[in-house]
C-alpha positions as CSV (number, residue, x, y, z in Angstrom):
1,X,0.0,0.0,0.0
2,X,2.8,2.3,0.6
3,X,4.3,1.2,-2.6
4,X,1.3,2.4,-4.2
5,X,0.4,5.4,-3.0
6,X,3.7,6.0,-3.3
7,X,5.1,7.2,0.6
8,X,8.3,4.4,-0.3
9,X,9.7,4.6,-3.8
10,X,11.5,1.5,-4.2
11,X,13.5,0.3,-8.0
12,X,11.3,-1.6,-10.0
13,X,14.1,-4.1,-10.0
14,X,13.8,-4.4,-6.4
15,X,9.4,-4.8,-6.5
16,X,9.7,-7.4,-9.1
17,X,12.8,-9.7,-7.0
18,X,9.9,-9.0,-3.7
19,X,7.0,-10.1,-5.6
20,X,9.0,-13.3,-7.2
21,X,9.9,-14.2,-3.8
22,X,6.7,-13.7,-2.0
23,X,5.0,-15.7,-4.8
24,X,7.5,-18.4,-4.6
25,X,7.0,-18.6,-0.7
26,X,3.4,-18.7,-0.7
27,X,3.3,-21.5,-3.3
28,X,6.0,-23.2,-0.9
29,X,3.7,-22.6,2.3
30,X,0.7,-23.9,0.2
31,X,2.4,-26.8,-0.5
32,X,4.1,-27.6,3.0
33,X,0.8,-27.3,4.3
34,X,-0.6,-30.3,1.6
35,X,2.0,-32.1,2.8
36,X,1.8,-32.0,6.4
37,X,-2.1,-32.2,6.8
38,X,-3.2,-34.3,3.9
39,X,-1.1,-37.8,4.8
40,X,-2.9,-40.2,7.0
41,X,0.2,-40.3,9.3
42,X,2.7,-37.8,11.0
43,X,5.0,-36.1,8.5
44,X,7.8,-33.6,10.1
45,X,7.0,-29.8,9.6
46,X,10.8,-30.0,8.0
47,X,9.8,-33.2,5.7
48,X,6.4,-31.6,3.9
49,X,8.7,-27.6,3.8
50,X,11.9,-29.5,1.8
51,X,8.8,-31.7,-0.2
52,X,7.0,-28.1,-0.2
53,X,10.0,-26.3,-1.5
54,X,10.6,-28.8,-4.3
55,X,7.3,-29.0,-5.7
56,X,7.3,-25.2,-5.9
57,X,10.7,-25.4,-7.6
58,X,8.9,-27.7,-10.2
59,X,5.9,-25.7,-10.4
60,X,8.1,-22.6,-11.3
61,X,10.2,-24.5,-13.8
62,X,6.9,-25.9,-15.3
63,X,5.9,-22.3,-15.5
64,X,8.9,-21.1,-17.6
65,X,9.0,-23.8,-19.8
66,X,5.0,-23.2,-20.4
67,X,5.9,-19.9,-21.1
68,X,8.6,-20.8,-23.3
69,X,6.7,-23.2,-25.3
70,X,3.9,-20.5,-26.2
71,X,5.9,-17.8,-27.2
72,X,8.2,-20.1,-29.9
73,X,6.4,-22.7,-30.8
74,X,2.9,-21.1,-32.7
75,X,2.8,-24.1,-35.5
76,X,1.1,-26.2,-33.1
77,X,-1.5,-23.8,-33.0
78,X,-1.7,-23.4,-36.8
79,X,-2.0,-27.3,-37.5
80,X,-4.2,-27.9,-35.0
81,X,-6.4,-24.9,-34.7
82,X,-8.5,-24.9,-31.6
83,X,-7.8,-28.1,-30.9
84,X,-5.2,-27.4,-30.0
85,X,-5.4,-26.3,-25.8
86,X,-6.8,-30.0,-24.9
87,X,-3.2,-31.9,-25.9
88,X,-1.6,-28.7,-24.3
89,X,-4.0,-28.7,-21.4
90,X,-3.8,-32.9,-20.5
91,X,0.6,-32.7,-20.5
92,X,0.1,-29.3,-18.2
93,X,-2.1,-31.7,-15.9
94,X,-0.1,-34.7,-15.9
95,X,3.2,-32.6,-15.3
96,X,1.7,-31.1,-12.8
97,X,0.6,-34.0,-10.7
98,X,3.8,-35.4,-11.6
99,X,5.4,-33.0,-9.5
100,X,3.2,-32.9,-7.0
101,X,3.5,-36.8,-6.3
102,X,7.1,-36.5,-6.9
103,X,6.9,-34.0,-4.0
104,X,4.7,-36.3,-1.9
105,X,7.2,-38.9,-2.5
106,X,10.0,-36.9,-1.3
107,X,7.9,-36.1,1.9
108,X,7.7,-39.7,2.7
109,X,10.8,-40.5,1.7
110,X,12.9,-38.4,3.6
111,X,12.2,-39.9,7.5
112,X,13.8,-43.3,5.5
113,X,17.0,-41.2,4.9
114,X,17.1,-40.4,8.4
């Protein structure tokens, strides 16, 4: 709010590093909490925020190369038409619960290593 109205002039360099991290650590929170309360058993606080920091890691990487994807690959869109967002749409949703039962995995996993 201060930011806004601007009272504190900050470098834009310096809002967009803030807002990258504070998005980054409120996926990581959302997904420490998932991993903590969802299990039928007791995972470790540290266990589901090192699973929860992972699967954020993956989702941000997924992100960029989503990103990536769109803005130099158009022919997909060309041969395909319309069509084309449901093949797009099914590997974003399998990645995605790829990573997030990669991170589950790592969350039970990691009381073994232990």
């Amino acid at each position: 709010l201060t930011n806004a109205l601007g009272w504190l002039p900050e470098p834009l360099w310096m809002q967009g590093f803030f807002f990258f991290f504070l998005g980054f650590f409120i996926v990581v929170l959302f997904f420490t909490g998932l991993y903590f309360a969802v299990p039928n058993t007791h995972v470790a606080l540290r266990h589901a925020f090192c699973a929860g920091f992972f699967a954020a890691a993956g989702f941000h990487f997924l992100q960029n190369g989503f990103e990536l994807y769109l803005a130099n690959f158009p022919s997909y869109t060309l041969i395909y038409g319309a069509f084309a967002t449901l093949p797009i749409f099914l590997l974003w949703l399998y990645l995605s619960w790829a990573v997030i039962l990669l991170g589950a995995l790592i969350a039970a996993a990691l009381p073994e290593l232990e």
